[in-house]
C-alpha positions as CSV (number, residue, x, y, z in Angstrom):
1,X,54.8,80.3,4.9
2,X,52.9,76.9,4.6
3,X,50.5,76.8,1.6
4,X,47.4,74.1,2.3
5,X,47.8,70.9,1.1
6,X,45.2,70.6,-2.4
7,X,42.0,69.6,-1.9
8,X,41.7,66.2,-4.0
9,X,38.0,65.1,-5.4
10,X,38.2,61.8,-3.3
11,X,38.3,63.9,0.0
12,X,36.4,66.6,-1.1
13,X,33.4,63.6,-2.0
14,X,34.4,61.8,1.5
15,X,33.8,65.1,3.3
16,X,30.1,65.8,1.4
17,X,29.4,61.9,2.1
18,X,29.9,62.3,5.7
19,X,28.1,65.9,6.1
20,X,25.3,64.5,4.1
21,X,25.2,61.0,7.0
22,X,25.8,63.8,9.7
23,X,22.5,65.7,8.7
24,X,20.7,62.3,8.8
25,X,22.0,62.4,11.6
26,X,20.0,65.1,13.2
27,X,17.5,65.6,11.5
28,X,13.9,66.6,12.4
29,X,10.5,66.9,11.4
30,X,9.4,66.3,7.8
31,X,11.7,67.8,6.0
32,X,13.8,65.3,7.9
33,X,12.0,62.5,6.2
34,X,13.0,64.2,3.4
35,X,16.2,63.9,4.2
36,X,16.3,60.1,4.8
37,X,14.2,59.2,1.5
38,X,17.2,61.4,-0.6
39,X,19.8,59.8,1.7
40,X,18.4,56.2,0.9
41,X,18.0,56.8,-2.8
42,X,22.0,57.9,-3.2
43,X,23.1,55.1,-1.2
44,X,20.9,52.5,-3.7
45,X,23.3,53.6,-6.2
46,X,26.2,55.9,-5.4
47,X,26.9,56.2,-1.8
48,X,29.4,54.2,0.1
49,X,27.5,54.7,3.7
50,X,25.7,52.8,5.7
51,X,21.6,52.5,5.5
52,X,21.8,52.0,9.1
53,X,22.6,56.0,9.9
54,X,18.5,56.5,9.4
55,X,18.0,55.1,12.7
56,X,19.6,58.0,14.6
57,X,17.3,60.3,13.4
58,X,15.3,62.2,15.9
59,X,12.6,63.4,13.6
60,X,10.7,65.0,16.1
61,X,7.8,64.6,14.6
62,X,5.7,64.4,18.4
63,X,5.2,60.6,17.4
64,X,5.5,57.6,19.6
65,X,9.1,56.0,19.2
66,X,7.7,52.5,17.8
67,X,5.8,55.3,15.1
68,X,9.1,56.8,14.7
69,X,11.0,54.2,13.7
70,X,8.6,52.2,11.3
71,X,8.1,55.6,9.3
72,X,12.1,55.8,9.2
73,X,12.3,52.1,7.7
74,X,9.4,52.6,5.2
75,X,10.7,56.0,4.4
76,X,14.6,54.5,3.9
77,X,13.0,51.4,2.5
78,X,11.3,53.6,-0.1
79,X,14.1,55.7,-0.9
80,X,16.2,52.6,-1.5
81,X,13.6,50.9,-3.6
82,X,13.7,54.5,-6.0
83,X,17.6,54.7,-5.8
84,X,17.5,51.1,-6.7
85,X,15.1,51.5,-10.2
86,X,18.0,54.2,-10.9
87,X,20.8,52.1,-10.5
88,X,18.8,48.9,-12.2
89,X,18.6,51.4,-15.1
90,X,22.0,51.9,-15.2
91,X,23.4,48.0,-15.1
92,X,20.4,47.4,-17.7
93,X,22.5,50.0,-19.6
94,X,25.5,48.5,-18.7
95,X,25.1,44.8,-19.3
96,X,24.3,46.0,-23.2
97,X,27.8,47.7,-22.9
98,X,30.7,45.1,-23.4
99,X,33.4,48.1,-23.2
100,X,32.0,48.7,-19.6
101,X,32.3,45.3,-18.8
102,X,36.0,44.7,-19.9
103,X,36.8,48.0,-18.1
104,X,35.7,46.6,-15.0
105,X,37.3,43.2,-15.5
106,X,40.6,44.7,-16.4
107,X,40.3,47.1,-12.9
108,X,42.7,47.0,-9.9
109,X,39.8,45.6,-8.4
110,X,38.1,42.7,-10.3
111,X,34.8,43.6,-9.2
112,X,33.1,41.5,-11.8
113,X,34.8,38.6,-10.5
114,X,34.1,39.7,-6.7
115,X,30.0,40.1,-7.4
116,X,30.4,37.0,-9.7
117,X,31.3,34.9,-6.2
118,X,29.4,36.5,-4.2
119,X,26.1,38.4,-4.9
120,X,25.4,37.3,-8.4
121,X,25.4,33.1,-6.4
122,X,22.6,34.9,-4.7
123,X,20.8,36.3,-7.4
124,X,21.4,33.0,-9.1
125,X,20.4,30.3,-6.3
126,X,17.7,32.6,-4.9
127,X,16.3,35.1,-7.6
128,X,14.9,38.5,-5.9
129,X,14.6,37.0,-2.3
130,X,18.6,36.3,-2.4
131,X,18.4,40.2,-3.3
132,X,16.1,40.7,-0.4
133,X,18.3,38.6,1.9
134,X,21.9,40.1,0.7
135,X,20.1,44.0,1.5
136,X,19.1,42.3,4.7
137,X,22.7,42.5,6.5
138,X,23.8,45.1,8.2
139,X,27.0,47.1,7.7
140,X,27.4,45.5,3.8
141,X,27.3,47.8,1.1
142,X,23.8,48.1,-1.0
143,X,25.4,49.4,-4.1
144,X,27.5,46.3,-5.4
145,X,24.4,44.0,-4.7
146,X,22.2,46.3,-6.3
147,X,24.2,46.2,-9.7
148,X,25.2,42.9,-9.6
149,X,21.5,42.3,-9.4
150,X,20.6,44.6,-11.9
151,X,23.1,43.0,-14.7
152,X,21.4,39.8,-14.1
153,X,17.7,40.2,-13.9
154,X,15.0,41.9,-16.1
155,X,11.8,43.1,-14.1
156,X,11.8,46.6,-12.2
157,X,9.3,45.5,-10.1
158,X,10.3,42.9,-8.5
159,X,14.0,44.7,-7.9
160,X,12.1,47.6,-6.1
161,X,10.1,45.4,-4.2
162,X,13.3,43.3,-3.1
163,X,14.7,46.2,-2.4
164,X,12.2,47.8,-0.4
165,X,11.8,44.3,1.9
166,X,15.8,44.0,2.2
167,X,15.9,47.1,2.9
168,X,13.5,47.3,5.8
169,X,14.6,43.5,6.5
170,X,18.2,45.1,7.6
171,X,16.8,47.9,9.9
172,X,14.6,45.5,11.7
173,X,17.3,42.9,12.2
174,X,19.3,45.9,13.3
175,X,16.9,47.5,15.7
176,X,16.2,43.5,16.9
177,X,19.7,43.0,17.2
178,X,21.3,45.9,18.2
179,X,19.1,48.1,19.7
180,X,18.4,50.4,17.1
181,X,20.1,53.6,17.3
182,X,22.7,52.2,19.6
183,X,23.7,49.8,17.1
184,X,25.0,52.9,14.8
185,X,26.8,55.1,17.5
């Protein structure tokens, strides 16, 4: 008799990540915006999925599809925007916390030193639009921008708002780009 192999966390998390993206996915009327504001809040801060996925939702909401599509980006963009405040909590939190910081240095993955190169030459050249611009492409991950943002600047206002306009910013350029929900199948 062949026992199951254990479930470990990492694919038990993997498995809710990709059942929560399959019920953006399909989902419809407003609880499906719902859906999509939660969805866009957890990947500000936590998810490692694309922002994208809230085009393929079919809503059905007995709207126009132009309608559609601008209530999925302000919805997502809002979500974002909230998840963002969340996770600009957090690094405020963090950037007080010098253990934190030597953790992270002293990972497997020198994510200090990654963001450092990266996202926090945005932040530096650029301020809140280089948050805005670094949100604005498609298929990146939010959350390491998002903190590395959030260790470096001081006014949740402005991060929201960035966040907000890169956020919409990346689902036009997708739709513009790619066709919208073609671009994510």
């Amino acid at each position: 008799m062949t026992l199951p192999a254990p479930v470990v966390p990492l694919d038990f998390h993997a498995g809710a990540f990709r059942a929560l993206e399959a019920a953006v996915k399909t989902a419809t009327g407003p609880l499906g915006l719902g859906l999509i504001f939660v969805y866009s809040f957890l990947i500000a801060f936590v998810l490692p999925l694309p922002s994208e996925v809230v085009l393929l939702a079919p809503l059905e909401l007995g709207l126009p599809y132009e309608a559609k599509l601008a209530l999925i980006m302000l919805v997502s963009g809002a979500g974002k925007a909230a998840g963002s405040v969340f996770a600009f909590a957090i690094g405020q939190e963090a950037k007080q916390s010098g253990p934190i910081i030597r953790l992270l240095r002293r990972s497997r993955f020198d994510v200090i030193a990654w963001s450092e190169r990266q996202t926090v030459d945005l932040a530096r050249k650029y301020g809140y639009a280089g948050l805005a611009l670094a949100l604005c492409v498609p298929g990146f991950p939010d959350t390491l921008s998002i903190y590395a943002f959030a260790v470096l600047e001081e006014d949740y206002l402005k991060f929201a708002l960035a966040t907000f306009l890169g956020s919409v910013g990346r689902l036009l350029f997708t739709v513009a780009v790619f066709g919208g929900a073609a671009a994510v199948i």
